[in-house]
N, C-alpha and C positions, 0 to 999 in steps of 0.2 A: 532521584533519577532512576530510569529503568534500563538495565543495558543486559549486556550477553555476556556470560563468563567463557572461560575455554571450552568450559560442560553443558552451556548451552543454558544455564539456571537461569532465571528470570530476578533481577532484584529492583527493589521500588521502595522508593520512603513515596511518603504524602504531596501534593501539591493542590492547590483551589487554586480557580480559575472561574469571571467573571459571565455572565451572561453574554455582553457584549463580544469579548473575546471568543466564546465560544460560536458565536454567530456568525464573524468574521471567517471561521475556521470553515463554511459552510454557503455561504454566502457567495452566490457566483457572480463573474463580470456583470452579466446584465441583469443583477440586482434580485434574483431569485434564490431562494433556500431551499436544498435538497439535500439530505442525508439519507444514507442507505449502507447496509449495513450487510456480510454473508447470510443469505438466506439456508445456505446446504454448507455441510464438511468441507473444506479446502483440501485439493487434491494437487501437490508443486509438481512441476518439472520444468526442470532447466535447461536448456540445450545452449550447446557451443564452448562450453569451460570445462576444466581439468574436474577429476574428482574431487579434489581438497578446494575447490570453489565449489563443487554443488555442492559437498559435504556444509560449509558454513553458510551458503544459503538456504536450508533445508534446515539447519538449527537457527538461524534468524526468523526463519517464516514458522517453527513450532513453538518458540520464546515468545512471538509478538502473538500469537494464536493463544497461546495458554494466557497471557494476560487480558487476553479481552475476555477469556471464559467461554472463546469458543471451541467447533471442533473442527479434526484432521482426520483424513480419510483413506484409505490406500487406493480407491477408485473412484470417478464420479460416472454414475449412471448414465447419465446422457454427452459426455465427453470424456470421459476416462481420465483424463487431467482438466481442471477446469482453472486451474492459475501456471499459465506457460511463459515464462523466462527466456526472451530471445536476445543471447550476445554477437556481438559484427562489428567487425571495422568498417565496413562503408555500409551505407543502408541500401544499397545495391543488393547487396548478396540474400534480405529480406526475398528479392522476388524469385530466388533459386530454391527456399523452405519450399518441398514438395508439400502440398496439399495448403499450405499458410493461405494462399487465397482463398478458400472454402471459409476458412474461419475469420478471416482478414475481407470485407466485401472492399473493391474500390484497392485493392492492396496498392497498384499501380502507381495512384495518383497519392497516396499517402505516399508512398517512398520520394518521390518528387517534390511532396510539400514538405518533409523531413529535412532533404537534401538541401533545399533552397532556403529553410530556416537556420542551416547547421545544428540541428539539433543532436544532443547525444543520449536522452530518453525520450520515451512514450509510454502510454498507457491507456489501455480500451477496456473500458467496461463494457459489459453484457447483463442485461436483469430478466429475472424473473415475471410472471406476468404481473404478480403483485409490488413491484418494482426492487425486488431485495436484489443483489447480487447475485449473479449465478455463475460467471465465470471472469476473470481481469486476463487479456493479452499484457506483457512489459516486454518493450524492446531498448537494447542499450548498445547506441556506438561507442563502442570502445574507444575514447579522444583521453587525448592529456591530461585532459580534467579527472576523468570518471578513473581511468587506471592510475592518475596519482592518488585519490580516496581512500582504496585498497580496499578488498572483499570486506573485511570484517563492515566496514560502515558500509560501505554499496551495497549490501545483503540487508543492512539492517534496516536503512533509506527505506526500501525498496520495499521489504517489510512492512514497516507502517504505512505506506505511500496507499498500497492494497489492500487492509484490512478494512478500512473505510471508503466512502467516496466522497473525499475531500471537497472542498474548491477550486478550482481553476488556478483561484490567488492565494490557498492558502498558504504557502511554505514559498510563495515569490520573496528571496530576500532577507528568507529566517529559516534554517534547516530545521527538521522536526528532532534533530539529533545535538548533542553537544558533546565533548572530550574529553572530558576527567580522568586524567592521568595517563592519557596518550590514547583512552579506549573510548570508543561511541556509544554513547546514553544518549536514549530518548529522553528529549524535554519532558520533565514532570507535568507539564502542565499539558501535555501532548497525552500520556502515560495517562493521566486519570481519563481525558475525554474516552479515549481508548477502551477503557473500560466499564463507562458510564454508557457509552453508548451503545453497549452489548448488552447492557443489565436486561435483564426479561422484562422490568416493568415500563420500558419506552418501543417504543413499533420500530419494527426493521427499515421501515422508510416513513420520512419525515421532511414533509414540504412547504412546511411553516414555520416563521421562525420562534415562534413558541417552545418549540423543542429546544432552543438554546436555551430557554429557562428551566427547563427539567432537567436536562444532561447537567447542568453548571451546579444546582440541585443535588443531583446523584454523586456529583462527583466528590462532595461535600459528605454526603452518607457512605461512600465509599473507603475513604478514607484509613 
């Protein structure tokens, strides 16, 4: 398992995982394969919570970074933060974020579709021209659900959710996290993709599903 200690350490024993499986992990609703991966330094900021919740978001998001073997940055060039963290009890108060529609196009009609879903996250990617990553929006309603959690896993969720760009279905039904001994560990088998699909010898985006067979591969050599 790969989890977060109070100092932030990264620990990991081994896990393999199937080609198929891995595919699944990538494989969207309408039956298309797309993995992508940060192309630049991840730059966090969190808005809306206490210090001692950015403080273990900000150790979740450099634990799940250093495992992938990627980097962190203190600014991004073309957005000064390019992975921003929005907390709110109603998704209303999304349309008061000065300047959030700039970054947010259509903000409107998303909070309306939020609302109407009950949703209590989201998540917008942004890429690169070469399709890598270049910045993730996360918005979270604070509901019963998400503040029963409690930061230490909500941080860490939310962590992996962003360092890739998942499936639509990946984690419908099966958290990328499990609880050994009351603390939140990433699925091993979660942990190795994570790290396979960072290795330098697979392309930052990947839209065949052929790459389910390298990564599943790597994660084997990674070991």
């Amino acid at each position: 398992m790969v989890g977060v200690d109070q100092e932030g350490d990264v620990m990991a024993d081994g896990a393999t995982i199937g080609a198929e499986a891995v595919a699944a992990l990538f494989t969207r609703g309408d039956g298309s394969y797309l993995c992508a991966r940060w192309g630049r330094p991840i730059v966090p900021v969190v808005f809306g919570v206490d210090d001692a919740t950015l403080a273990v978001f900000k150790g979740a998001i450099e634990a799940v970074v250093a495992l992938a073997g990627h980097r962190m940055a203190e600014t991004d060039m073309e957005l000064g933060a390019n992975l921003m963290v929005f907390f709110c009890r109603d998704w209303a108060e999304l349309e008061a974020v000065p300047h959030l529609d700039r970054l947010v196009p259509d903000l409107a009609p998303l909070v309306a579709r939020l609302q109407a879903a009950e949703a209590n996250q989201y998540r917008i990617f942004r890429f690169d021209g070469a399709g890598a990553v270049r910045a993730c929006f996360v918005f979270l309603r604070m509901d019963d659900h998400l503040v029963a959690a409690g930061a230490e896993t909500l941080a860490l969720s939310q962590a992996v959710q962003t360092i890739l760009l998942w499936s639509d279905r990946a984690f419908v039904g099966a958290s990328p996290l499990a609880l050994i001994g009351g603390a939140a560990v990433i699925r091993p088998e979660v942990a190795g993709v994570i790290r396979a699909a960072y290795d330098p010898v697979l392309p930052a985006v990947a839209r065949d599903a052929s790459h389910a067979l390298r990564v599943a591969a790597r994660v084997g050599v990674l070991q």
